[in-house]
N, CA, C and O atoms as CSV, one atom per row, in Angstrom:
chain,resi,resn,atom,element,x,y,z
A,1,UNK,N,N,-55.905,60.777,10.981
A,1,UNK,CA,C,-55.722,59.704,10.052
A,1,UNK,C,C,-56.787,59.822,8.978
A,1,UNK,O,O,-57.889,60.329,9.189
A,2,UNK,N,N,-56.346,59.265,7.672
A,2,UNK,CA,C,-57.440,59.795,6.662
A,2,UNK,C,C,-57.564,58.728,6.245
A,2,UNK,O,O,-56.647,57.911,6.155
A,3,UNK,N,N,-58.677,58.554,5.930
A,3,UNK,CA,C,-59.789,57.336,5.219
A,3,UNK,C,C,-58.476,56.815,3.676
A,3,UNK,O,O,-58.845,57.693,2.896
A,4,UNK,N,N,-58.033,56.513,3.365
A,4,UNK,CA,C,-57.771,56.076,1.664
A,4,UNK,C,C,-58.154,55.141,1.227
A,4,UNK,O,O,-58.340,55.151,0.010
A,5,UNK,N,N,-58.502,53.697,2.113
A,5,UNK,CA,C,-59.157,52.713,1.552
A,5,UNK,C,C,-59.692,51.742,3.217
A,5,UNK,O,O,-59.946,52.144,4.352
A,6,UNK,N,N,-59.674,50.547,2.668
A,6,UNK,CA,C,-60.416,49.446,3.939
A,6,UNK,C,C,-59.512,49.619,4.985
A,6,UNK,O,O,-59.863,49.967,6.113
A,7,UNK,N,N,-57.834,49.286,4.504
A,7,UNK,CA,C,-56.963,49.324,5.318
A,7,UNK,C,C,-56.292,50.222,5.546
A,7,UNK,O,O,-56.239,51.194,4.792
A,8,UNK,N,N,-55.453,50.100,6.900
A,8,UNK,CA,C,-54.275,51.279,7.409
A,8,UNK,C,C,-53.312,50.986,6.799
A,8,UNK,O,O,-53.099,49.776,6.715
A,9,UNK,N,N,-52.424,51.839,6.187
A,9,UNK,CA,C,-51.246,51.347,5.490
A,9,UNK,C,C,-49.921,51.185,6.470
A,9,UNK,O,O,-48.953,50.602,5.982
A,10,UNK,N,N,-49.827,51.703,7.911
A,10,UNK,CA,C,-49.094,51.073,8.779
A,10,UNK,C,C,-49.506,49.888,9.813
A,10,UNK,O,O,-48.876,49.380,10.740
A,11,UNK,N,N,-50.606,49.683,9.376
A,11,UNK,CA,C,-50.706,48.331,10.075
A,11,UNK,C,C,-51.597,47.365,9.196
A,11,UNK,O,O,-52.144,47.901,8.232
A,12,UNK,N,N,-51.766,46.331,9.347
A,12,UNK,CA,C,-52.555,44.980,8.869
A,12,UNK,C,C,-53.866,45.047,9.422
A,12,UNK,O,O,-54.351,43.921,9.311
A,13,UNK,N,N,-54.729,45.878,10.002
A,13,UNK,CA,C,-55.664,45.963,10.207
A,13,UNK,C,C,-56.598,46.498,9.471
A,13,UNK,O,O,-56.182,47.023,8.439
A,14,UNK,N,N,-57.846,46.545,9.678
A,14,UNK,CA,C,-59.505,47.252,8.843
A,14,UNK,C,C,-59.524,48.086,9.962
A,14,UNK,O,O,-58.944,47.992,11.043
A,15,UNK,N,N,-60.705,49.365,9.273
A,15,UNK,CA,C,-60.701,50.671,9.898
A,15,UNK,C,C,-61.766,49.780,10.836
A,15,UNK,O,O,-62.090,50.418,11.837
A,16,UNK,N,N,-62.255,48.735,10.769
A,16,UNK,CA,C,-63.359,47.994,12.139
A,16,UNK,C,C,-62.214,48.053,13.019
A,16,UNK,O,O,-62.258,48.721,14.052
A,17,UNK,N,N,-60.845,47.175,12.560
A,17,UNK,CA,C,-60.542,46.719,13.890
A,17,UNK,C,C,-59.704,47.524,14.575
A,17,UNK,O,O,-59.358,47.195,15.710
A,18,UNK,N,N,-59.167,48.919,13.881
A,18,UNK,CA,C,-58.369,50.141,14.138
A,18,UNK,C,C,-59.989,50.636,15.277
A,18,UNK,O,O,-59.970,51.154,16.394
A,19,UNK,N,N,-60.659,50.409,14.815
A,19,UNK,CA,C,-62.408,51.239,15.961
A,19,UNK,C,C,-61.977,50.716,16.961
A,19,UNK,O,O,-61.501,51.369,17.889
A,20,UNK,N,N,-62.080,49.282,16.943
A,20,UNK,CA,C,-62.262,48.373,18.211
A,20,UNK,C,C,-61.224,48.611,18.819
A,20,UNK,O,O,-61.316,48.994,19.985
A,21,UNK,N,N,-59.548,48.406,18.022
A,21,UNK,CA,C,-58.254,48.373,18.977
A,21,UNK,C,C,-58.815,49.934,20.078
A,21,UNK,O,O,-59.305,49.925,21.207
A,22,UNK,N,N,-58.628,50.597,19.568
A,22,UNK,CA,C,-58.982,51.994,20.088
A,22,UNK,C,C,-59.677,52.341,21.282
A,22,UNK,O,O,-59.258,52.958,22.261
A,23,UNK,N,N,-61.180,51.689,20.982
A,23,UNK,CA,C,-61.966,51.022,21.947
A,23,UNK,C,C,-61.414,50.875,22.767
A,23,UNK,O,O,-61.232,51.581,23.758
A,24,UNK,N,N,-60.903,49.536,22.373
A,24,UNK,CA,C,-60.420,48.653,23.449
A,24,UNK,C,C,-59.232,49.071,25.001
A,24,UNK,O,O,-58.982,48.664,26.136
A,25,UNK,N,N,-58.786,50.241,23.924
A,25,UNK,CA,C,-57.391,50.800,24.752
A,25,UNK,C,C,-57.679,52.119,25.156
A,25,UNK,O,O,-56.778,52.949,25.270
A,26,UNK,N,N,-59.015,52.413,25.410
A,26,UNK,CA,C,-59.964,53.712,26.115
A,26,UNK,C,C,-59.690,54.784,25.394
A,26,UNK,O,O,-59.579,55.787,26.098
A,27,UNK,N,N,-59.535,54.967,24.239
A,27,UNK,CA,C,-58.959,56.056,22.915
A,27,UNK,C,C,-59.783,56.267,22.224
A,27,UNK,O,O,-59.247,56.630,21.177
A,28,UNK,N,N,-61.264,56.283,22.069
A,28,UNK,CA,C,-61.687,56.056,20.830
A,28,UNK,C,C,-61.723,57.426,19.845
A,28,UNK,O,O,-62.080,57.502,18.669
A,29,UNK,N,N,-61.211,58.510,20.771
A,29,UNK,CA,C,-60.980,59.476,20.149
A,29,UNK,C,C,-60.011,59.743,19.378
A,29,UNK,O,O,-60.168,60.757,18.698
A,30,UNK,N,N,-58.899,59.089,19.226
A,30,UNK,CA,C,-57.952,59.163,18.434
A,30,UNK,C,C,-58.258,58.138,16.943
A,30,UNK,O,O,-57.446,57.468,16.305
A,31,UNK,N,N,-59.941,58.359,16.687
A,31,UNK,CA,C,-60.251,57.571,15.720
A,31,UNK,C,C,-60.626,58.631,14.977
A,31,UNK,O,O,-60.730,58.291,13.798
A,32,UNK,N,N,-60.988,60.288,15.236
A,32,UNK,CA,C,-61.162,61.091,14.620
A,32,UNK,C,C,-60.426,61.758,13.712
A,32,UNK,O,O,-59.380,62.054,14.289
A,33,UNK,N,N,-60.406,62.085,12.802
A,33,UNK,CA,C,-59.591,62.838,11.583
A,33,UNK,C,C,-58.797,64.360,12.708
A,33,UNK,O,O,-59.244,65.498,12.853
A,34,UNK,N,N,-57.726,63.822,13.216
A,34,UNK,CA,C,-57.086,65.140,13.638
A,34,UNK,C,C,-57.178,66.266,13.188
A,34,UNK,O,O,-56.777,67.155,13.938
A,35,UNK,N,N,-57.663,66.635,11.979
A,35,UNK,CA,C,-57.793,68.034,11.248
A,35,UNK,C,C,-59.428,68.339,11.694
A,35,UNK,O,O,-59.967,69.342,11.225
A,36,UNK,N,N,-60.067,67.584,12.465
A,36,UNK,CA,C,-61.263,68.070,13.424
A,36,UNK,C,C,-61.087,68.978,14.053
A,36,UNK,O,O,-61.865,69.932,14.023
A,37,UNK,N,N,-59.631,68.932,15.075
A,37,UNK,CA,C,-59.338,69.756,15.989
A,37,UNK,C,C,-60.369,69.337,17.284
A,37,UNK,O,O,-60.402,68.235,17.832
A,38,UNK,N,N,-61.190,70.514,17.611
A,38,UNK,CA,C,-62.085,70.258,18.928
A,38,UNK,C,C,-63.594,71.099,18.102
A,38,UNK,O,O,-64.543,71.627,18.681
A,39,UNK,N,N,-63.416,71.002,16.973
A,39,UNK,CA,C,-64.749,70.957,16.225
A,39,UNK,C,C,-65.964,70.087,16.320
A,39,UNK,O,O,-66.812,69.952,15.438
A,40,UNK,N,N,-65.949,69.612,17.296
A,40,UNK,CA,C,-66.972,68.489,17.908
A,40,UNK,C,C,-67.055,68.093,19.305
A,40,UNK,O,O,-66.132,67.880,20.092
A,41,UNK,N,N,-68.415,68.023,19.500
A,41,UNK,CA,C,-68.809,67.349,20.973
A,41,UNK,C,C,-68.225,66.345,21.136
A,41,UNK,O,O,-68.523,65.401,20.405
A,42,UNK,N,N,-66.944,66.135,22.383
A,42,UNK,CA,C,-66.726,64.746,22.221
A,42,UNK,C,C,-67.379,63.922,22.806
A,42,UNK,O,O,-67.012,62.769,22.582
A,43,UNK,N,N,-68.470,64.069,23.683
A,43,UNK,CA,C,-69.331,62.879,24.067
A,43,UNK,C,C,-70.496,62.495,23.062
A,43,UNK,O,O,-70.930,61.347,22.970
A,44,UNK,N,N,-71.057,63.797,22.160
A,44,UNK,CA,C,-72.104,63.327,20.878
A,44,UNK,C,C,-70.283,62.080,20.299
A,44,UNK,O,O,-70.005,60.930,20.637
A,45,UNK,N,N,-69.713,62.814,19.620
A,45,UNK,CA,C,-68.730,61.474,19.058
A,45,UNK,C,C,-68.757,60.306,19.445
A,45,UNK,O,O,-69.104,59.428,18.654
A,46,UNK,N,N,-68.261,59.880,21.261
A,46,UNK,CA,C,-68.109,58.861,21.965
A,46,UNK,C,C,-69.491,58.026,21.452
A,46,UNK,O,O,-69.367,56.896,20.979
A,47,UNK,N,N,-70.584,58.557,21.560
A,47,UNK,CA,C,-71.692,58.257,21.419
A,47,UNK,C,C,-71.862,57.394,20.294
A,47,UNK,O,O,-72.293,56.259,20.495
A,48,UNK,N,N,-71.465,57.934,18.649
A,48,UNK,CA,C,-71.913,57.799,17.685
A,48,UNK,C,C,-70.389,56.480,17.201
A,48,UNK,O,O,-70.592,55.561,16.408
A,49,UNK,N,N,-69.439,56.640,17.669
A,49,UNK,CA,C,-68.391,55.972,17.834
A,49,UNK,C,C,-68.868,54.047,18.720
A,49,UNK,O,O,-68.377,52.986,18.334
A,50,UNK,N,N,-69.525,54.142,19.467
A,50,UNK,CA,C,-70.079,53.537,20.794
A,50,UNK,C,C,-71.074,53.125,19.731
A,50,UNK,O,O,-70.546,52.260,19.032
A,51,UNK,N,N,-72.246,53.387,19.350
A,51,UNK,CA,C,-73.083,52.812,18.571
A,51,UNK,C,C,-72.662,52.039,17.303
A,51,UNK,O,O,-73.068,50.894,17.106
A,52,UNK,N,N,-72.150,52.439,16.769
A,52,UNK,CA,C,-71.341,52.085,15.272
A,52,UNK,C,C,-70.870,50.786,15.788
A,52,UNK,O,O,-71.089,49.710,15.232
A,53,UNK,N,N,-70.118,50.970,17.036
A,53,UNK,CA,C,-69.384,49.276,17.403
A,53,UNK,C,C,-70.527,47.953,17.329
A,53,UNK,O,O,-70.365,46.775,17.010
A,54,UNK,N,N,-71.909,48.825,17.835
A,54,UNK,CA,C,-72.881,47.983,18.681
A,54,UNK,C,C,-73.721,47.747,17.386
A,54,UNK,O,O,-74.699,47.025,17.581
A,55,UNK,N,N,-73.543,48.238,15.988
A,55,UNK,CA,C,-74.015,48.015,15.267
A,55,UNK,C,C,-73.811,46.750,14.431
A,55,UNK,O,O,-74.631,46.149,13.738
A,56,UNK,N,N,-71.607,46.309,14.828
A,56,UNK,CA,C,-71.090,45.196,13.948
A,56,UNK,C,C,-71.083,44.708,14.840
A,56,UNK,O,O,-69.887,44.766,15.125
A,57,UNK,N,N,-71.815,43.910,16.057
A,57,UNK,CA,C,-71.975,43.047,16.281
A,57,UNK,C,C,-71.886,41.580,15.515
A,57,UNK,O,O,-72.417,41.278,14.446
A,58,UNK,N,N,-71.130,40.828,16.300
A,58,UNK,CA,C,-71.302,39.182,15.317
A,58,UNK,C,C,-72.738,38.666,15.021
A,58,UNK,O,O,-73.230,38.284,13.959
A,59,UNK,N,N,-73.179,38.749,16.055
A,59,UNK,CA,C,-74.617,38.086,16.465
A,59,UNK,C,C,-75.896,39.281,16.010
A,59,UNK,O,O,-76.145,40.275,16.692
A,60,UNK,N,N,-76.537,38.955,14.843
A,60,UNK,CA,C,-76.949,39.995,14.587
A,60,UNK,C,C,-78.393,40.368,15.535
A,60,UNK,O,O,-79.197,41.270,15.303
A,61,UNK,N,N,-78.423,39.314,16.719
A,61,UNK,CA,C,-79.391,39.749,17.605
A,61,UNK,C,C,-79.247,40.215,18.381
A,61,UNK,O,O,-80.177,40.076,19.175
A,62,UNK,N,N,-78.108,41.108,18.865
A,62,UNK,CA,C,-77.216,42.019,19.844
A,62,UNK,C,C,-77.094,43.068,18.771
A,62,UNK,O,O,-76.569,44.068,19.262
A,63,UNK,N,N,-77.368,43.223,17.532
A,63,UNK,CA,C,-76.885,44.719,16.531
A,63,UNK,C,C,-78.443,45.529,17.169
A,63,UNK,O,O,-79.473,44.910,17.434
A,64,UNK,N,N,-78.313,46.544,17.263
A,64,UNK,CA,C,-79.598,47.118,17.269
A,64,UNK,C,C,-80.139,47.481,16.160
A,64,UNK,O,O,-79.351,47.601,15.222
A,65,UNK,N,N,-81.658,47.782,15.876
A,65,UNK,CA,C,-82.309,48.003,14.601
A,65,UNK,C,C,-81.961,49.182,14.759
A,65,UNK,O,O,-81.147,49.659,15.550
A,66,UNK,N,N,-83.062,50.014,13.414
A,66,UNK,CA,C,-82.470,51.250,13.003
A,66,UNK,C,C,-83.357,51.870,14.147
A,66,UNK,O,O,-82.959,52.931,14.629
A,67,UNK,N,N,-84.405,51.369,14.581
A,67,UNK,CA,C,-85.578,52.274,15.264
A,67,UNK,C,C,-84.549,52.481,17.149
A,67,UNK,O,O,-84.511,53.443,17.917
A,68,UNK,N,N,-84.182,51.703,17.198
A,68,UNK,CA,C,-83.428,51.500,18.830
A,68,UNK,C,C,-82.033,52.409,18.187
A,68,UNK,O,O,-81.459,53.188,18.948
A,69,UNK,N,N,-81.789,52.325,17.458
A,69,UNK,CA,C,-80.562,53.372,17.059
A,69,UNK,C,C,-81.178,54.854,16.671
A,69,UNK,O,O,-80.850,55.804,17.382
A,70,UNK,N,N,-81.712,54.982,16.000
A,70,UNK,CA,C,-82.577,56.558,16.259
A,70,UNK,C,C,-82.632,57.153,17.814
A,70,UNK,O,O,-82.164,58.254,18.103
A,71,UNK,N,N,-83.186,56.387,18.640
A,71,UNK,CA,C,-83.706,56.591,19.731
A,71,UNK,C,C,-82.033,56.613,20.815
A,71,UNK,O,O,-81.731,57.583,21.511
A,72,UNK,N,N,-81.261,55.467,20.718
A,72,UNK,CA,C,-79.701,55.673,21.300
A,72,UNK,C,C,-79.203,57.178,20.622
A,72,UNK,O,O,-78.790,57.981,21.460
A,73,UNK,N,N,-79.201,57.668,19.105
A,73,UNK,CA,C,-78.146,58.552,18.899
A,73,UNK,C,C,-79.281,60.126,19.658
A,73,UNK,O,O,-78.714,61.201,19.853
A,74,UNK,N,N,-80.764,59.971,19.967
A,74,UNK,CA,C,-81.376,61.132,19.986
A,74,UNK,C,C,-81.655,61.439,21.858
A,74,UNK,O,O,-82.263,62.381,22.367
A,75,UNK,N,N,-81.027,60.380,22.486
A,75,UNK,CA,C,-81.014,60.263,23.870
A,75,UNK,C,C,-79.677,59.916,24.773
A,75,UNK,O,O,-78.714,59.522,24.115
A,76,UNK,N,N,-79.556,59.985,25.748
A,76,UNK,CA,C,-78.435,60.062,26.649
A,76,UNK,C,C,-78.298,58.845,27.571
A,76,UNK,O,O,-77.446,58.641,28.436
A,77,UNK,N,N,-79.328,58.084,27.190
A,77,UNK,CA,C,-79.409,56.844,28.060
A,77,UNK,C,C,-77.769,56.169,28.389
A,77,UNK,O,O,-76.733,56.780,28.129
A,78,UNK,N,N,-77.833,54.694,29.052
A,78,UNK,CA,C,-76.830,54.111,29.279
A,78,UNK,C,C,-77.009,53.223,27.854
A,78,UNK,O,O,-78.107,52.977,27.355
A,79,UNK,N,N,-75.783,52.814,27.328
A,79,UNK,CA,C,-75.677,51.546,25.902
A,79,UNK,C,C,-74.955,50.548,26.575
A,79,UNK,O,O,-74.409,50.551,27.679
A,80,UNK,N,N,-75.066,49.608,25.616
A,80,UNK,CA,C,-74.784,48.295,26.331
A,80,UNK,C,C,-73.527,48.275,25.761
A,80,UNK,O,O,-73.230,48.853,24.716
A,81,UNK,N,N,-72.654,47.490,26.569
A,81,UNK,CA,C,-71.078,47.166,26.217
A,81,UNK,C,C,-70.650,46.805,24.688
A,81,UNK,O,O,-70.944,45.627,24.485
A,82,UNK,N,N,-70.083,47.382,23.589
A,82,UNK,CA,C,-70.087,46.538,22.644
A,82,UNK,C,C,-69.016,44.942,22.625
A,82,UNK,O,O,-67.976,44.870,23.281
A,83,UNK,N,N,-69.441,44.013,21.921
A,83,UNK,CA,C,-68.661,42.617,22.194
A,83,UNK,C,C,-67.938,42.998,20.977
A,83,UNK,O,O,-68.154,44.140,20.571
A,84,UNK,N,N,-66.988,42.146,20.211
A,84,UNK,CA,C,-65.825,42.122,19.725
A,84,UNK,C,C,-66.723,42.364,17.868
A,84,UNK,O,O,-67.837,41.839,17.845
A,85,UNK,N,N,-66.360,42.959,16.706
A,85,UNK,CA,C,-67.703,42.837,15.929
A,85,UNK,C,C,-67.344,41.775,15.365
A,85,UNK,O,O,-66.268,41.232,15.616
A,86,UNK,N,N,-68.124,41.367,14.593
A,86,UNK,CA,C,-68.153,40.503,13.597
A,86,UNK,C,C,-67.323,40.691,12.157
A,86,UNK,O,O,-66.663,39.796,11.630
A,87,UNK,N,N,-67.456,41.720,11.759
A,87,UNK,CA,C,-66.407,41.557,10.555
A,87,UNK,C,C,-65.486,42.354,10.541
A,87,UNK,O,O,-65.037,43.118,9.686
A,88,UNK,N,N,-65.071,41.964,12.220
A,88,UNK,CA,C,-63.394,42.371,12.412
A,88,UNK,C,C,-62.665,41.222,11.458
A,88,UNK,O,O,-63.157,40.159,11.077
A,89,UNK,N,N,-61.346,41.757,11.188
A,89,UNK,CA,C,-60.402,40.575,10.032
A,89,UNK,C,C,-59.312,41.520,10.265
A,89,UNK,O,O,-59.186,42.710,10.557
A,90,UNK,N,N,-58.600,40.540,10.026
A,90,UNK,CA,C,-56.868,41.127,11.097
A,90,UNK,C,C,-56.310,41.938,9.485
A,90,UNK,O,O,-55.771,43.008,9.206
A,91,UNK,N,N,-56.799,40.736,8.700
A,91,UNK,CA,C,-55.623,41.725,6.957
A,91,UNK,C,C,-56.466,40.467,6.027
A,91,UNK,O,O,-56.504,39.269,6.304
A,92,UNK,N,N,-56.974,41.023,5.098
A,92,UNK,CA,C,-57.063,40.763,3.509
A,92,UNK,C,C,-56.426,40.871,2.357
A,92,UNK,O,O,-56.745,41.823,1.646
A,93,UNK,N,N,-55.428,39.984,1.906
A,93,UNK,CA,C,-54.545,40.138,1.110
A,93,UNK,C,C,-55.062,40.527,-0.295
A,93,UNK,O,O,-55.929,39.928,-0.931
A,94,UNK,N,N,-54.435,41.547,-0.641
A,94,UNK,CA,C,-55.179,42.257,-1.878
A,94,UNK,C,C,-54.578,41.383,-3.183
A,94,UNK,O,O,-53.355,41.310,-3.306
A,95,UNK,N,N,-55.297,40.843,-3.976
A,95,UNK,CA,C,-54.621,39.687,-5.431
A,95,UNK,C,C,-54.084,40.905,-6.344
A,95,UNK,O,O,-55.035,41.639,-6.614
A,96,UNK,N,N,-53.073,41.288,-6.815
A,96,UNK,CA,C,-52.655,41.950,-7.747
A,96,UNK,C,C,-52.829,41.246,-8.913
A,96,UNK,O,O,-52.733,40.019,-8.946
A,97,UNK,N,N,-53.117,42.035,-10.033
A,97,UNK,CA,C,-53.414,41.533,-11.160
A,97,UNK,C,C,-52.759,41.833,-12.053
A,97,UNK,O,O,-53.051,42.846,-12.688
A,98,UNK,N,N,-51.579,40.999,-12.426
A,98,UNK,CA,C,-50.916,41.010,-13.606
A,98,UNK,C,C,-51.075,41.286,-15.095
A,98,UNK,O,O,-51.121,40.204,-15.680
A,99,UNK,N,N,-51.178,42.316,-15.940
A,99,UNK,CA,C,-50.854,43.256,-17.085
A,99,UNK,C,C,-52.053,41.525,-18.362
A,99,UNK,O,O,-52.923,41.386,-19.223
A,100,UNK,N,N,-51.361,40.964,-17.717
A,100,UNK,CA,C,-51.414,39.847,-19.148
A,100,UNK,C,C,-52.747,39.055,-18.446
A,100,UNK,O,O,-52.937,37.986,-19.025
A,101,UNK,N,N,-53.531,39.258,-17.560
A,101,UNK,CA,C,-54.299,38.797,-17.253
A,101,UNK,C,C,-55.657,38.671,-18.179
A,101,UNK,O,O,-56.166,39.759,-18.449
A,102,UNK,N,N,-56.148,37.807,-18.570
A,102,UNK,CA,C,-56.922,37.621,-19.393
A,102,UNK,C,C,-58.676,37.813,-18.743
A,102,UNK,O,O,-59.722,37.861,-19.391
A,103,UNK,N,N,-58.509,37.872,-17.591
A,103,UNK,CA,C,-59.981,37.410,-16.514
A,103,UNK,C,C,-61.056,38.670,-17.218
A,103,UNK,O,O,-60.651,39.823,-17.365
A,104,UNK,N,N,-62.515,38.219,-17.625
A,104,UNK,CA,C,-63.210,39.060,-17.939
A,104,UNK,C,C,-63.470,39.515,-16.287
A,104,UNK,O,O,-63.348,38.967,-15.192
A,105,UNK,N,N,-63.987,41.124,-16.911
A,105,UNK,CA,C,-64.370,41.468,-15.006
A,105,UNK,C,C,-66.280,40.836,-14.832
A,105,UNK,O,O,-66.943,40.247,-15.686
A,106,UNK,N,N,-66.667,41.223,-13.522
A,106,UNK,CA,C,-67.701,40.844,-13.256
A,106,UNK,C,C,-68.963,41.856,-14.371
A,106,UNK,O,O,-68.542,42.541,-15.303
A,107,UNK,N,N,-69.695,41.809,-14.208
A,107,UNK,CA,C,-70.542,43.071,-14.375
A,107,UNK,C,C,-72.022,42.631,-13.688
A,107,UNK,O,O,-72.469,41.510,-13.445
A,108,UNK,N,N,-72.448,43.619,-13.531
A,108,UNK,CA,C,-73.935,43.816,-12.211
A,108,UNK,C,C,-74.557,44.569,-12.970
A,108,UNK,O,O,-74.083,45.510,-13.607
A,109,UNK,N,N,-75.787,44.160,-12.947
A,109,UNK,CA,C,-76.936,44.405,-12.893
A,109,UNK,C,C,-77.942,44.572,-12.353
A,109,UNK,O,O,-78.374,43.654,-11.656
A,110,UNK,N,N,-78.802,46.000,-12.494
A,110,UNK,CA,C,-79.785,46.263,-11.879
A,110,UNK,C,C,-81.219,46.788,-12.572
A,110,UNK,O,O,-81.098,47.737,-13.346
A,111,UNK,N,N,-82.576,46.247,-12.357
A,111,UNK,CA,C,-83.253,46.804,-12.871
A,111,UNK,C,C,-84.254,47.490,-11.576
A,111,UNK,O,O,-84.228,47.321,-10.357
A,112,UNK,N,N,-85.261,48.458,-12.612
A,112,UNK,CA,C,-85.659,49.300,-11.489
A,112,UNK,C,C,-86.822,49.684,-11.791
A,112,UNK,O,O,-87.048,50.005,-12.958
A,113,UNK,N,N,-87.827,49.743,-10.822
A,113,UNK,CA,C,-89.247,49.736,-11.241
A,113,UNK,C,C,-89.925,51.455,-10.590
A,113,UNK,O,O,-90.318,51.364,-9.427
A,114,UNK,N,N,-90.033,52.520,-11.058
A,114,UNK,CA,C,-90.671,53.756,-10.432
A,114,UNK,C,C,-92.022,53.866,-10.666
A,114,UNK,O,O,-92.682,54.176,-11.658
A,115,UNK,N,N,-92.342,53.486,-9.331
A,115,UNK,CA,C,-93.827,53.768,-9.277
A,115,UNK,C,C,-94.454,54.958,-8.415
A,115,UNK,O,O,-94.340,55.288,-7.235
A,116,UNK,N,N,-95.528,55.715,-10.063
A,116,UNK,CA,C,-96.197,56.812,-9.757
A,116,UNK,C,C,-97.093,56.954,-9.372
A,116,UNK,O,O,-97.610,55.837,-9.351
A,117,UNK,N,N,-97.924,57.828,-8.889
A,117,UNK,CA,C,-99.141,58.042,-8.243
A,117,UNK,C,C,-99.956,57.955,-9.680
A,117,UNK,O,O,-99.294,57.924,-10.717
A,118,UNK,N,N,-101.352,57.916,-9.730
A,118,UNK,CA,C,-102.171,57.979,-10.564
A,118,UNK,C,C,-102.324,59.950,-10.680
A,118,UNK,O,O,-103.112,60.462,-11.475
């Protein structure tokens, strides 16, 4: 399956909750781009698949930091169960925007400070 945007175009789901269904239904390998083939460890995958869940946690005091995630993707330990994530969302209806629409768009801004050594 290939990435084209947030959603699957045969189902109403986000590529979160396509992770989790997957998860959920002991597959998580069929979350890999089939044109992988067996070009990969599938337990490094399971692994990095398994963390990623434990990362969208709802509760961001169950996400692990980056330092406990270094240490999960560079070790073999046991991980803790992931719970359901947080910005699972079943479908986001996309607003089409009609030709005659007048709406200015947003625009963002950023400024930026580079600081040199003496």
């Amino acid at each position: 399956m290939k990435n084209k945007g947030p959603f699957l175009s045969s189902q109403s789901i986000n590529l979160i909750g396509h992770a989790w269904r997957l998860w959920n239904e002991g597959v998580p390998l069929k979350f890999v781009d089939e044109h992988l083939e067996s070009s990969y460890v599938e337990s490094e995958v399971l692994r990095c698949i398994h963390i990623g869940l434990l990362c969208l946690q709802h509760n961001a005091d169950d996400r692990p930091d980056m330092t406990s995630v270094v240490i999960m993707l560079s070790s073999e330990g046991v991980l803790p169960e992931p719970k359901e994530p947080g910005f699972l969302l079943d479908h986001i209806p996309v607003r089409e925007e009609s030709p005659n629409n007048n709406a200015t768009p947003s625009s963002n801004k950023i400024s930026m400070t580079m600081l040199e050594a003496r």
